[in-house]
LOBA-957613 format. One record per residue (C-alpha): x, y, z. Coordinates in steps of 0.001 Angstrom, whole numbers, padded with zeros to 6 digits, always signed. Layout:
N
XYZ/...
***
This chain:
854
+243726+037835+226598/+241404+034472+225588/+238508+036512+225389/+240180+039661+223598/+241278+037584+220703/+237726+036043+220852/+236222+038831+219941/+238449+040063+217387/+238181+036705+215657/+234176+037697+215390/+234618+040564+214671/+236910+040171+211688/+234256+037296+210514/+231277+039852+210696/+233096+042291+208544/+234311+039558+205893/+229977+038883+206089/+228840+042129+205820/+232060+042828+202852/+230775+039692+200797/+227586+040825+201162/+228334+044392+199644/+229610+042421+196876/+227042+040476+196348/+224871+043898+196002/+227273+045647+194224/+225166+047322+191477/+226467+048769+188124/+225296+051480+186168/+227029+053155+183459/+226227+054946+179971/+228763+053496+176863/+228412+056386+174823/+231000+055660+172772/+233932+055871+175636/+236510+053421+175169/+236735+049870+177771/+239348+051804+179428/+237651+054612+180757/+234626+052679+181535/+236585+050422+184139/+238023+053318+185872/+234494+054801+186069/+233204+051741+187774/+236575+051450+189474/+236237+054938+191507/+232461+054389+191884/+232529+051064+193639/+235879+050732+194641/+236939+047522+192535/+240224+047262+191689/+240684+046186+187897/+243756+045522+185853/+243800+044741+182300/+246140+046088+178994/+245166+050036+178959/+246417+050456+175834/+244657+047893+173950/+241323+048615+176163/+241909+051952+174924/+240940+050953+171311/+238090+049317+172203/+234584+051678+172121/+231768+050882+174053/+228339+051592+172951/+226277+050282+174981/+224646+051353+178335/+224337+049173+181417/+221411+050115+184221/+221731+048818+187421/+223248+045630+186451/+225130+042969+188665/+229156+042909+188803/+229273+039212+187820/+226440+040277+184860/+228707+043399+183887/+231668+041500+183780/+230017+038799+181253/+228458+041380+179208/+231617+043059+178708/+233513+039678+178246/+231143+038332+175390/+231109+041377+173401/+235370+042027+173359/+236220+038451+173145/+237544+038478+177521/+238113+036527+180094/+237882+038185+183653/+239127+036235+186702/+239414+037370+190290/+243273+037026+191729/+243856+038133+195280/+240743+040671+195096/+241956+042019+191945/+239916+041343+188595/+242264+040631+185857/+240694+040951+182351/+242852+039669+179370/+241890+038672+175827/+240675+034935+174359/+243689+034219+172163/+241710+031918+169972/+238712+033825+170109/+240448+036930+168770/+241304+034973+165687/+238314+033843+164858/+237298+037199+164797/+239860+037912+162459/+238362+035222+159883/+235477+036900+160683/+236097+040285+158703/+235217+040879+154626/+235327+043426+152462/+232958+045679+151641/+233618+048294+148805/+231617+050800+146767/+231750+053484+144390/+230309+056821+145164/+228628+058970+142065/+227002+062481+141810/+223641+062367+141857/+222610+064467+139191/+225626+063932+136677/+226997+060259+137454/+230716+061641+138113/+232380+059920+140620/+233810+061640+143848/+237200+061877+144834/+238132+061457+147907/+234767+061151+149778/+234471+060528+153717/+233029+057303+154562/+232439+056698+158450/+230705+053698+159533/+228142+054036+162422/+229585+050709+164120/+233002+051174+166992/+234325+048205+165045/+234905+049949+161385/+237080+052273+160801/+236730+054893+158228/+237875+055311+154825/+237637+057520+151756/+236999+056975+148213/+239850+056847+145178/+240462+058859+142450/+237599+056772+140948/+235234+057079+143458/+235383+053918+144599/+236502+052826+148216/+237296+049435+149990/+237868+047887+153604/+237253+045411+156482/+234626+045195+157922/+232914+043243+160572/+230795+040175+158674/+227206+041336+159307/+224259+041445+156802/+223848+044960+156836/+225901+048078+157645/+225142+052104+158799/+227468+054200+156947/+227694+057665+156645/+229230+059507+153688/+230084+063515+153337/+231975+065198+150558/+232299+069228+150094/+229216+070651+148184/+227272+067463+148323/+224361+066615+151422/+225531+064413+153583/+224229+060852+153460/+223170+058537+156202/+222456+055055+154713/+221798+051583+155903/+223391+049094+153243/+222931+045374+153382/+226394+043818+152402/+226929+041758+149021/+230471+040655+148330/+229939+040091+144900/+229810+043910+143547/+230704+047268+144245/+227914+049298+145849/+226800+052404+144212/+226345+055399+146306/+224641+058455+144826/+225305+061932+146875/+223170+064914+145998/+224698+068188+145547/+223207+071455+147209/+220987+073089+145073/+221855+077037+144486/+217802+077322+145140/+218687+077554+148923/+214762+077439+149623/+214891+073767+148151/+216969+072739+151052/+214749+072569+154264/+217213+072221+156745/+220435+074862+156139/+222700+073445+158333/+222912+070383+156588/+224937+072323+153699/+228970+071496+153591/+231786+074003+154693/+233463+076166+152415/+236719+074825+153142/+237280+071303+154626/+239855+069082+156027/+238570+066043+155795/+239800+062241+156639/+243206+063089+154780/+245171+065468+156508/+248019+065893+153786/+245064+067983+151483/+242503+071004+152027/+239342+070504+149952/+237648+073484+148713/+234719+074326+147000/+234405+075480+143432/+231224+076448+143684/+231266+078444+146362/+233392+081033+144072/+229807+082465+142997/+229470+083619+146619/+232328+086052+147309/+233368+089269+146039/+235139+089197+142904/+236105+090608+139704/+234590+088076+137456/+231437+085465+138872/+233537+082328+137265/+237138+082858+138851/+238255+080363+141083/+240215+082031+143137/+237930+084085+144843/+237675+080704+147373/+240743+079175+146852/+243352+082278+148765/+240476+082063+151675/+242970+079075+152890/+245771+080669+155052/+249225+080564+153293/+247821+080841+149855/+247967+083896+148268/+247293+084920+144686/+249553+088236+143769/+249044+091048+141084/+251585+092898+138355/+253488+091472+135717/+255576+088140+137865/+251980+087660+139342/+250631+084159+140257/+249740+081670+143272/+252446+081838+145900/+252194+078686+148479/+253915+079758+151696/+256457+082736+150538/+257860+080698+147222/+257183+081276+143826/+254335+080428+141995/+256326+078201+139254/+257175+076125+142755/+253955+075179+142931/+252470+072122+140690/+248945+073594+139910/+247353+070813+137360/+243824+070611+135874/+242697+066986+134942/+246897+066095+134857/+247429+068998+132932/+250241+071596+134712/+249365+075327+134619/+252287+077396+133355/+250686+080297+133705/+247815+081569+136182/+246875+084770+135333/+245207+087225+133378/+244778+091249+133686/+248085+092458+135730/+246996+089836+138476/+243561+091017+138872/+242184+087785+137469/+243442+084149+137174/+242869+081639+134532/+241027+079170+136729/+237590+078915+135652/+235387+077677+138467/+232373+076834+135957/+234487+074466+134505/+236155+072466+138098/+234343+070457+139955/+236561+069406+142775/+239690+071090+144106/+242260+069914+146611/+245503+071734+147504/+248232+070619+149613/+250504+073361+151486/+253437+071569+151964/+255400+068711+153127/+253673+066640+150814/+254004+062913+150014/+256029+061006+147697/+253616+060531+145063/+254367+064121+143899/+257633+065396+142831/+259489+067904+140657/+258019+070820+142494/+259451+072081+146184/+256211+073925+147500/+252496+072910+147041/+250125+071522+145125/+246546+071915+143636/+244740+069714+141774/+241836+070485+140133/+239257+068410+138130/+236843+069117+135297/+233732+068338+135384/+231732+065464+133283/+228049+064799+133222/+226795+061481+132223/+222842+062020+132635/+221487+065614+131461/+222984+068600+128925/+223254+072214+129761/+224855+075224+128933/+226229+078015+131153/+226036+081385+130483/+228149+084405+131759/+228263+088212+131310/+230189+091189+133124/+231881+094250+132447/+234873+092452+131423/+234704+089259+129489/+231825+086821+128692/+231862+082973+129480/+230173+080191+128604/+230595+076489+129338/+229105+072957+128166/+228220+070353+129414/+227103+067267+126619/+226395+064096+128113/+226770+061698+124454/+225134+059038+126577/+225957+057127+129892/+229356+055971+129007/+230130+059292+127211/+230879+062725+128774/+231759+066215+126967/+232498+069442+128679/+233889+072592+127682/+234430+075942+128811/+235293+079781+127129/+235921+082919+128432/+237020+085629+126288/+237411+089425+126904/+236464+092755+125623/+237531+095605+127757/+240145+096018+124788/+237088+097328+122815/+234760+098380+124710/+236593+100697+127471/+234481+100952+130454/+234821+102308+133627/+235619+099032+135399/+238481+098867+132762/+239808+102229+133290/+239526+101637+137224/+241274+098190+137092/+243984+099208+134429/+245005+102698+136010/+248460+103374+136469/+250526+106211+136744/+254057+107469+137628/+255022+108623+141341/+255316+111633+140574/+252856+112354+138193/+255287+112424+135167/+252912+110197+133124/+250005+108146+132696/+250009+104632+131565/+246844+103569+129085/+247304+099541+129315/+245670+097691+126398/+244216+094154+127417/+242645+091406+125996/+242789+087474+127035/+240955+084333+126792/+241002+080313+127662/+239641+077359+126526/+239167+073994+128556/+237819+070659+127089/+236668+067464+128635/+236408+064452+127284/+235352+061580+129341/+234674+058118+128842/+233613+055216+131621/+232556+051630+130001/+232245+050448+133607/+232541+051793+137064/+235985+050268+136847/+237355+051959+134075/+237711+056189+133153/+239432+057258+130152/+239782+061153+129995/+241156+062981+127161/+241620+067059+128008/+243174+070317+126584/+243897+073681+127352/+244704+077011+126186/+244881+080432+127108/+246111+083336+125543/+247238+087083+127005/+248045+090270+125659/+248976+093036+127527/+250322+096551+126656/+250919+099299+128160/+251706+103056+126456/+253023+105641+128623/+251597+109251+127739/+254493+111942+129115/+253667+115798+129833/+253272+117418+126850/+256796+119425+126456/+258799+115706+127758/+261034+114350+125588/+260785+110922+127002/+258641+108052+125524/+258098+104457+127248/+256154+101693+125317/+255739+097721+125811/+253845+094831+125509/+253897+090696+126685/+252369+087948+124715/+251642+084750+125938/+250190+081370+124656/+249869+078166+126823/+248878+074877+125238/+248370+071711+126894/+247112+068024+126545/+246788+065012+128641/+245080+061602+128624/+244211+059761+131631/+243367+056065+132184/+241862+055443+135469/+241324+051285+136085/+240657+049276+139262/+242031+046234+138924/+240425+044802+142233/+238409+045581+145214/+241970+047080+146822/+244011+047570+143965/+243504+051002+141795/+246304+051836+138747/+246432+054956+136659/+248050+055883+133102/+248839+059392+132144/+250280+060944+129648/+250864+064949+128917/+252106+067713+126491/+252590+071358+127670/+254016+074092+125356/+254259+077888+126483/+255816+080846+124397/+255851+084022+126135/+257515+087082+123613/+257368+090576+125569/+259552+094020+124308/+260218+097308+125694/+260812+100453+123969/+261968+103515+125663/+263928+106707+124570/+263915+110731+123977/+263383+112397+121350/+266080+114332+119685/+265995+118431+121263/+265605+121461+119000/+269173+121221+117628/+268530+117649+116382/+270807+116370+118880/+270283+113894+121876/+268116+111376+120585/+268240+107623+121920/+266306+104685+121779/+266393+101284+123552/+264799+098562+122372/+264807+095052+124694/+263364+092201+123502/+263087+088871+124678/+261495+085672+123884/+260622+082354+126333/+259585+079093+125056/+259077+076128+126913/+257919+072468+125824/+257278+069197+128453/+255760+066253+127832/+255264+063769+130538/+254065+060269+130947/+253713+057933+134510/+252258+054975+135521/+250960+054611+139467/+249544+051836+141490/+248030+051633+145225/+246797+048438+146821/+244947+048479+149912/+245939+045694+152663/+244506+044868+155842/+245930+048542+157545/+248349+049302+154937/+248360+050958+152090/+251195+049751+149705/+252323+052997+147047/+254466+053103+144015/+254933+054978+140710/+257778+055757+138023/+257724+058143+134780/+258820+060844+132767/+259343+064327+131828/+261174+065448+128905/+262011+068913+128794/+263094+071924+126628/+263241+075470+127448/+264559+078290+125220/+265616+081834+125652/+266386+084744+123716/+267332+088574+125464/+268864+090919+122678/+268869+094912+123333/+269190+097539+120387/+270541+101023+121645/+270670+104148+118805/+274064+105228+120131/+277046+103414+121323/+276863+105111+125187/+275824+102241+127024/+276188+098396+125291/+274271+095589+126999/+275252+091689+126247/+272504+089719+125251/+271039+086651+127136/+270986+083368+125459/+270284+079937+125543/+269132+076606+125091/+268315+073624+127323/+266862+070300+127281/+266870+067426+129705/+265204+064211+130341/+263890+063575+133738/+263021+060394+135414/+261349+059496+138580/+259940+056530+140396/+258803+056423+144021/+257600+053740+147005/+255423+054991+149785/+253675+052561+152752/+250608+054073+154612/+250364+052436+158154/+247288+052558+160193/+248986+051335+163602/+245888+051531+165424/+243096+053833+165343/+244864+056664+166503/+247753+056824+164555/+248772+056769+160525/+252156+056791+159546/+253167+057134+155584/+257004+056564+154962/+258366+056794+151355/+260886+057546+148783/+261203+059297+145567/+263772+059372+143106/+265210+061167+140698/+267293+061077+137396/+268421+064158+135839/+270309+063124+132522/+271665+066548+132514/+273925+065969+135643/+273988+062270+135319/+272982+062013+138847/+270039+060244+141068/+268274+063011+143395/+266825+060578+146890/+264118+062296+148408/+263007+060592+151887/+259186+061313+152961/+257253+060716+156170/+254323+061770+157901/+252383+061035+160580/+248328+061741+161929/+247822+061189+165465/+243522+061406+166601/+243399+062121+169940/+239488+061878+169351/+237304+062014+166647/+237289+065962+167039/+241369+066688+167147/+243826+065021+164758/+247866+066040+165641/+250491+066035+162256/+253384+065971+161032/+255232+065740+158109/+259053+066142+156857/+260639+065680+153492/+263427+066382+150826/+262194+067701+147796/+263831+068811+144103/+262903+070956+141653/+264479+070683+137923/+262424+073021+136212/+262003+075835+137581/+261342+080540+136639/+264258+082569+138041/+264855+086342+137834/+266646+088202+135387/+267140+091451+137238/+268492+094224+135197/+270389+097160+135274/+267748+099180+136564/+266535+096527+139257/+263708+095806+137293/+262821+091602+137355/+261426+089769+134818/+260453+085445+135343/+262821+083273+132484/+261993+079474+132496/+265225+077925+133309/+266914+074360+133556/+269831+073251+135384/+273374+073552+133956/+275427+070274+133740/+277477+071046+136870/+273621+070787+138981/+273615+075422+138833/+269894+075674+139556/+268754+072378+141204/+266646+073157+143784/+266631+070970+147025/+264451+071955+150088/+263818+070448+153166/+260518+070830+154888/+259176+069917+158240/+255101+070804+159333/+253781+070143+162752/+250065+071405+163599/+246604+070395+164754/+243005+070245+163438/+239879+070814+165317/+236567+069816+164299/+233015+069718+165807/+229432+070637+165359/+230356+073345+162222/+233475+074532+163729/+236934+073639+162124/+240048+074998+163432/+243202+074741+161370/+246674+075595+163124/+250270+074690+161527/+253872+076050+161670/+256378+075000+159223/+260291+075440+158199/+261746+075438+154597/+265111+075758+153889/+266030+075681+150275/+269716+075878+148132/+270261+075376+144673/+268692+079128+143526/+269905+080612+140836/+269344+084562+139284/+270835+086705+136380/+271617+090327+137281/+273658+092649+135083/+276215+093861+136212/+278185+096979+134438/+281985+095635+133899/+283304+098666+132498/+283021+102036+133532/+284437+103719+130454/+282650+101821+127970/+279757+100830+129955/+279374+097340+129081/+276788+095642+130830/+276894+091440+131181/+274610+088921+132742/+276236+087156+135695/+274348+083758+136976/+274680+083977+141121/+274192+081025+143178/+271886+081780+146365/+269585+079916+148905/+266598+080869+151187/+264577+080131+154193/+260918+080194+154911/+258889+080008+157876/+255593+080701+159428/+252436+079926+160929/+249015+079491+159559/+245747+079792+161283/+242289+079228+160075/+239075+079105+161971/+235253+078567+160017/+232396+078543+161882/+228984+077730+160557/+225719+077671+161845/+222035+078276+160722/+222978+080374+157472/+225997+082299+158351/+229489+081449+157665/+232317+082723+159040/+235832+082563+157658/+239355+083930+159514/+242807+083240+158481/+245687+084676+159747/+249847+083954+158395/+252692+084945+160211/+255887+084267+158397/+258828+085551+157211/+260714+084619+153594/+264361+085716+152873/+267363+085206+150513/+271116+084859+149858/+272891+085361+146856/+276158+085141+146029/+277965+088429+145355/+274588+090618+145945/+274222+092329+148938/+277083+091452+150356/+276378+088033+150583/+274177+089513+152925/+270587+087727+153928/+267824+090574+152764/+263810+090198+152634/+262594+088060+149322/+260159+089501+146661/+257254+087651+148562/+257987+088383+151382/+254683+088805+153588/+255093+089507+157611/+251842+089646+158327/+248712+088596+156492/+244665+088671+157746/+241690+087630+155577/+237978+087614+157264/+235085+086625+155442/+231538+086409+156422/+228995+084573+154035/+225170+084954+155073/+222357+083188+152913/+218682+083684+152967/+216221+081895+150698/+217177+082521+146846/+219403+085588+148393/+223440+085417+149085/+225569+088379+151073/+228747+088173+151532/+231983+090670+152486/+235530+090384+152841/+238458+092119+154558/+242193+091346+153876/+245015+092885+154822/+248973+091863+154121/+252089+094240+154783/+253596+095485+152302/+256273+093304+150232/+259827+094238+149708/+261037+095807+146281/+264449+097132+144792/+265140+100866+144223/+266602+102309+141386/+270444+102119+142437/+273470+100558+141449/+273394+096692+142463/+277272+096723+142753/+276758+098669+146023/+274910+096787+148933/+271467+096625+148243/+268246+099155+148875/+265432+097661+149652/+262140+099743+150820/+258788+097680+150995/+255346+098907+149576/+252656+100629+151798/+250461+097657+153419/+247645+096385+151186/+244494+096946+152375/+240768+095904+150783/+237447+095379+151500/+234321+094360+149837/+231146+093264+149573/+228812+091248+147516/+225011+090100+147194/+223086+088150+144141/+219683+086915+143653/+219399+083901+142337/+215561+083197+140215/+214368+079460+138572/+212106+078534+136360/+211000+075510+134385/+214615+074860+132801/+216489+077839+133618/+218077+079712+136195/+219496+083216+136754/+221778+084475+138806/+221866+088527+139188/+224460+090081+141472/+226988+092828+141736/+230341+093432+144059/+231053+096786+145752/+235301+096184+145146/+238062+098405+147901/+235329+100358+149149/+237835+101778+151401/+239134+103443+147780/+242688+102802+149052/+245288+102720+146159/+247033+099407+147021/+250328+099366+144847/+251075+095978+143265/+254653+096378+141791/+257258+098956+141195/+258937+099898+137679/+261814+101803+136449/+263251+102790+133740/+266421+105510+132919/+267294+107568+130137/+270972+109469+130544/+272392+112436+128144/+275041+115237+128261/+272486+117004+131186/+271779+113736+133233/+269721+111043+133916/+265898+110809+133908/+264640+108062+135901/+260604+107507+135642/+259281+105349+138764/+255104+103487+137777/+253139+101672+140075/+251207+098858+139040/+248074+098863+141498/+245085+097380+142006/+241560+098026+141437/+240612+101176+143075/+236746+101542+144314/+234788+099598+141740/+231093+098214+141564/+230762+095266+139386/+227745+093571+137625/+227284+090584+136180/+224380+088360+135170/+224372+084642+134820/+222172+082210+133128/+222219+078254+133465/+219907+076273+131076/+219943+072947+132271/
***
């Protein structure tokens, strides 16, 4: 038994030798490549079997870089020790790694800022929210202001990589060496439209981009040139490429965000809100891409910096050029444009932009193609009469980097008209017209005060008057008897002006918000029919409304880590007409699994003052009326929105993916109603109602070499209550779109561009001609369907440049069908009832020629 535990004894002393000696020999090799000190220790862990234990989640923040070949455990273990600040000691076989308390705050001590402002090249305007990454595990990334300027801590070092990309500029790969003094100024070069100029293609910037700032979408103005369209300077040729955006035709047409209304979405140039987006039925809007810059539009669930809207947003800015002058000149079948851009000197910037049409006198084909209408049933022809214009002017000043005053003003103008010719023995004749005329001003006063903190002024007047009338009757028969006439007019007129103040100063990893201002109101209507005989009498709509609204707001951005961001805010609300205070709680929060997938989501409460509702009459016909609350809160909207989704992006692919849930109350509509069967009085009854919209939203872009490749895809449903209609019943809203698909494929080569584009939507819902007493009958248009294509050829010489292209539009030739109208004449025999459809443009070539002197 002696000599059995003998050898045992030796034997358990060779195998502690031969186990220290493995130790001793214990090699390590492994590549950093950017993997955090977590994964790297597991690595090593399953490779050698060494048992490590040390704070996963904080070693999960840390990035390692570098690679280690063939290197001892005791040198590993110091290498990795002097670089995180760590102490490693061996307990019971275990290595236990754990940070240098007073190490870590030295590092601390050891971070300074570093800011800089970032410029266009070629016209010295700053960049709004820019990327900036820094090449270095230890920065994290920021982006610039609405200044262009951006700040943060940084490790103290002499010099630093940094990398900076904005949409439509090259991206920039830079090695600055650090002064603490002064702002750095970072020029980015935009890409030339020679594409031969630009020696490596894949270097050029997405069409669409997320970006560091999940809340917005950035898009690119310029990139309007390259797609089909009706007109080469409309904007929103790229900006309904975005999934959940859509832009929709006939006479309530404008931007719908996600199934609501367009006048639920805040759409502001340079601070200035657009009342009114379109031009030519909906075939056109009045967003002139020669005259933006930059563009940014928010879906949804949006923070509390923004208020008194319930949808989305898009902001737009005009451009300004500091350094050279040139003029922009435009020419198609339709309208001619030209824009300006006047650099005074380097402090002083003046742009300005025109489009004006002349279809109205000159009546092509592409104005008989775009502007053809007829009845169902071929009972008459509608000859529409257009004509429209806008103006935009920019005035910008900047006496330092620090300071940007900008004064600007808009106006656009539309007239449309539309005659309906009858078979020659009818009776009947139909006639009627809109006018419109939107004004508006602003001044901005952009100032940072520090390094971190950033205020802005603004101040704004908006004025819109839309008059429209509508004359329809019969002729008297060959007795002299029978005649009627009906005569509606109305008139809409709506002032705001608007003034705010907002701050945001940057600290350590927060972000510290707040804001207050503004809006006084006044809106104005006036509905008043004339009828020949006394068969049918229809009450008149009237009235008149001002308020004064007041808001302020606090918002904290938390970086956590550098995974997760978390905003949480509050806005607020006065409404003098209610006497009441409207709280609006706000958060949102971006998770980065890596640097290629970001997780969100956002939630709010938002209200919505001002706001268009529909006057439905007896016919079901629906016109828009600019509307404010009554004093008992009628017509406050309140909607609460939640968004969750993901974003993907790596090596030119971006993939966009998010569902979200809106439920909003507070809606408010006119319909007439007839209260008296004998005498057939018809009144104007304001119902109370509420709806609900949800959905999903997919995007993926691809780009390599020179193609591009665009597909969205919405699935979502939008429907409405109102009391007394339909049975209380829920029913299918006016925008209303099941289904929706939009593919796009851009291709350049050289000075050459080809482009196409598919979209398809089902068809929306619409009212028949019945009585609305009775539950409702709804039928939905045929599904719109379009395709088209697109190429230009762009020359440049000395100072000049030309651009010559045309756009094959619906080459399917499919007659997609806007919007429905009615109207009804009765006598002793009956009642004639005349259905139009408002369509779009039918198969169309268009040609255009552009010329840039710069």
């Amino acid at each position: 038994m002696k000599k059995q535990t003998r050898y045992i004894i030796l034997l358990l002393l060779l195998l502690l030798a031969v186990g220290n000696g493995f130790a001793q020999e214990t090699k390590i090799s492994v590549k950093g490549n950017g993997q955090t000190l977590s994964d790297m220790l597991e690595t090593v862990s399953k490779q050698h079997h060494i048992r490590f234990a040390f704070d996963a989640s904080y070693f999960s923040q840390l990035k390692v870089n570098d690679d280690f070949n063939n290197k001892d455990l005791s040198d590993f273990l110091d290498a990795v020790c002097n670089k995180f600040h760590l102490i490693a000691e061996d307990i019971d076989g275990t290595i236990v790694l754990y940070s240098k308390p007073q190490t870590i705050m030295k590092s601390i001590h050891d971070r300074i800022e570093f800011g800089g402002i970032v410029l266009d090249k070629t016209t010295g305007e700053p960049l709004l929210y820019c990327n900036i990454a820094f090449n270095d595990s230890e920065n994290s990334g920021t982006t610039t202001n609405e200044l262009g300027i951006f700040t943060t801590k940084i490790k103290k070092k002499d010099q630093i990589e940094v990398s900076l990309s904005h949409l439509g500029y090259q991206r920039l790969d830079t090695l600055i060496h650090i002064n603490q003094q002064s702002l750095h100024t970072i020029r980015l070069s935009p890409f030339t439209i020679q594409m031969e100029a630009i020696k490596v293609t894949q270097q050029e910037k997405d069409v669409i981009e997320m970006g560091n700032q999940t809340e917005r979408i950035a898009f690119n103005p310029k990139q309007s040139t390259n797609f089909p369209r009706v007109d080469d300077s409309d904007l929103i040729s790229s900006l309904h490429l975005i999934p959940g955006i859509d832009f929709i035709g006939g006479q309530t047409s404008g931007i719908l965000i996600r199934g609501s209304a367009p006048s639920e979405n805040l759409v502001t140039l340079d601070g200035i809100p657009i009342l009114e987006t379109s031009h030519l039925f909906g075939n056109l809007s009045v967003l002139n891409s020669k005259f933006v810059s930059q563009a940014f539009v928010s879906r949804g669930a949006f923070d509390a910096r923004y208020g008194e809207k319930i949808s989305g947003i898009i902001e737009l800015k005009g451009k300004s050029d500091f350094y050279k002058p040139s003029l922009d000149l435009s020419a198609n079948l339709m309208n001619v444009s030209a824009t300006a851009n006047v650099p005074v000197n380097k402090k002083v910037s003046v742009v300005a932009a025109f489009r004006r049409s002349y279809i109205d006198r000159w009546e092509n084909y592409l104005y008989r193609t775009i502007l053809d209408q007829a009845s169902s049933d071929n009972e008459a022809s509608v000859s529409p009469i257009v004509k429209f214009d806008d103006l935009n002017l920019k005035v910008d000043l900047r006496p330092s980097d620090k300071h940007e005053f900008s004064f600007n003003f808009i106006n656009s103008t539309d007239f449309q008209e539309r005659n309906y010719e009858f078979k020659e023995n009818s009776r009947l004749y139909h006639d009627e017209y809109a006018d419109s005329n939107n004004n508006g001003l602003s001044a901005n006063w952009f100032f940072q005060v520090s390094k971190n903190f950033q205020q802005r002024l603004t101040a704004g007047y908006n004025e819109l008057t839309r008059t429209s009338y509508n004359n329809a009757g019969m002729t008297e028969n060959s007795q002299g008897n029978g005649g009627k006439d009906e005569l509606d007019t109305d008139n809409n007129f709506l002032k705001e002006f608007s003034a705010s103040w907002s701050a945001e100063l940057t600290s350590g990893r927060m972000t510290h918000q707040a804001g207050f201002g503004a809006n006084f109101d006044e809106v104005q209507y006036n509905y008043l029919t004339n009828k020949s005989t006394e068969t049918k009498v229809m009450d008149s709509v009237s009235f008149y409304s001002k308020t004064n609204i007041l808001h302020a707001y606090l918002q904290e951005k938390i970086h956590l880590n550098e995974k997760l961001e978390v905003r949480v805010g509050v806005r607020s609300n006065y409404l003098d007409l209610t006497q009441k205070f409207y709280l609006q709680p706000r958060v949102g929060l971006t998770y980065s699994l890596n640097n290629k997938i970001k997780l969100i989501y956002a939630s709010g409460l938002y209200n919505q003052f001002l706001s268009r509702i529909r006057k439905i009459d007896i016919d079901n016909n629906s016109d828009l009326v600019w509307y404010l609350p009554t004093d008992d809160g009628e017509g406050v909207l309140k909607a609460w929105q939640n968004l969750i989704g993901f974003q993907y992006s790596y090596n030119g692919l971006t993939i966009n993916a998010e569902a979200y849930m809106k439920n909003t109350t507070g809606r408010v509509n006119f319909y007439a109603e007839q209260t008296s069967s004998k005498g057939k009085l018809i009144e104007y009854y304001l119902r109370n109602g509420q709806s609900n919209n949800k959905g999903i939203d997919v995007m993926f872009q691809y780009r390599h070499a020179r193609f591009t490749h665009i597909l969205g895809s919405s699935i979502s449903r939008s429907e409405e209550q109102f009391d007394g209609f339909n049975e209380n019943k829920y029913y299918p809203s006016f925008y209303d779109q099941r289904l929706k698909i939009r593919w796009t494929e851009l291709f350049k080569l050289k000075n050459w561009v080809f482009s196409s584009s598919f979209f398809y939507h089902s068809g929306t819902p619409y009212l028949t001609n019945n009585d609305l007493s009775t539950p409702i009958n709804i039928e939905k248009l045929p599904y719109f369907l379009q395709a088209d294509l697109y190429v230009t050829r762009r020359l440049r010489y000395k100072f000049c440049s030309f651009n010559l292209g045309f756009s094959l539009m619906n080459i399917l030739d499919r007659k997609n069908i806007l919007e429905v109208d009615y109207f009804n004449i009765s006598d002793a025999t009956g009642t004639y009832a005349v259905r139009t459809d408002i369509t779009s443009i039918q198969f169309t070539p268009v040609f255009f020629l552009n010329v840039l002197l710069k």
